[in-house]
C-alpha positions as CSV (number, residue, x, y, z in Angstrom):
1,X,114.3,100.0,93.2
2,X,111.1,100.9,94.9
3,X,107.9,99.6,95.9
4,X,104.6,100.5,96.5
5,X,102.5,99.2,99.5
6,X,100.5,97.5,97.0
7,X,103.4,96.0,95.5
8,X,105.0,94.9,98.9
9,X,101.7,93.1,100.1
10,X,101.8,91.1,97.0
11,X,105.5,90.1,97.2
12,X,104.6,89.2,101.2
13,X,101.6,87.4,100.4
14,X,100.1,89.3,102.9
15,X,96.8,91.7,102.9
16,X,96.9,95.2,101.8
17,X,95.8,96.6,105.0
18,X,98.2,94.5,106.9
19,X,101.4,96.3,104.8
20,X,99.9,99.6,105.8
21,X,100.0,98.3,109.7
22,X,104.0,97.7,108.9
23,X,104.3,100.8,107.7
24,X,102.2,102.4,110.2
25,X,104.5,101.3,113.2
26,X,107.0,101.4,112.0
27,X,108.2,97.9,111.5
28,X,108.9,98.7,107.5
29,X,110.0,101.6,106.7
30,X,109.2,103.4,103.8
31,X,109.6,107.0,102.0
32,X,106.8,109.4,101.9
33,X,106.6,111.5,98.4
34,X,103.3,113.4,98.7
35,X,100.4,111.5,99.7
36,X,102.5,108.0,97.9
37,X,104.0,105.6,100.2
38,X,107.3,103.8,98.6
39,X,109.3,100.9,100.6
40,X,113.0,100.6,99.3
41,X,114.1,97.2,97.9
42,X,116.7,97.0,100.6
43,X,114.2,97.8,103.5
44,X,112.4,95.5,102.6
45,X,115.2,93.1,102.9
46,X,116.6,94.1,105.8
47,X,112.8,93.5,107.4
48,X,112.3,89.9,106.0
49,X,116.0,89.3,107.8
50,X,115.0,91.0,110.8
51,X,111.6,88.2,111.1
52,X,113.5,85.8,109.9
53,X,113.1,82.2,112.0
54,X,115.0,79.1,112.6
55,X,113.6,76.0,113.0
56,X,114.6,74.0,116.1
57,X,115.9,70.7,114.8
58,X,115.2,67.7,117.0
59,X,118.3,66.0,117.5
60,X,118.8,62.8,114.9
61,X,116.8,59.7,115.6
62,X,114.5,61.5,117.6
63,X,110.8,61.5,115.9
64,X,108.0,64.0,116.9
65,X,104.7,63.1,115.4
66,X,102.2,65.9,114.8
């Protein structure tokens, strides 16, 4: 399965312009068919597990306040 930039963006919640900056360096890649721009469904995986972050858990009984 395949995406477009467009597509990707909206699955990211992310701006349009922003997806092209992925693409642009490189971060995402993607497949280049003419002028079209296509990101593979397991790319695009393999990207959301490459940013992918932990959260630091505070050790039990310990309270932070925000």
């Amino acid at each position: 399965m395949f995406y477009t930039i467009r597509e990707v963006a909206s699955q990211l919640k992310i701006s349009l312009s922003m997806a092209y900056a992925l693409v642009g360096r490189g971060d995402l890649a993607c497949y280049e068919i003419g002028s079209c721009k296509r990101v593979k469904h397991s790319d695009l995986e393999e990207f959301l597990e490459r940013h992918r972050k932990e959260m630091n858990r505070l050790p039990s009984g310990t309270k932070k306040h925000f």
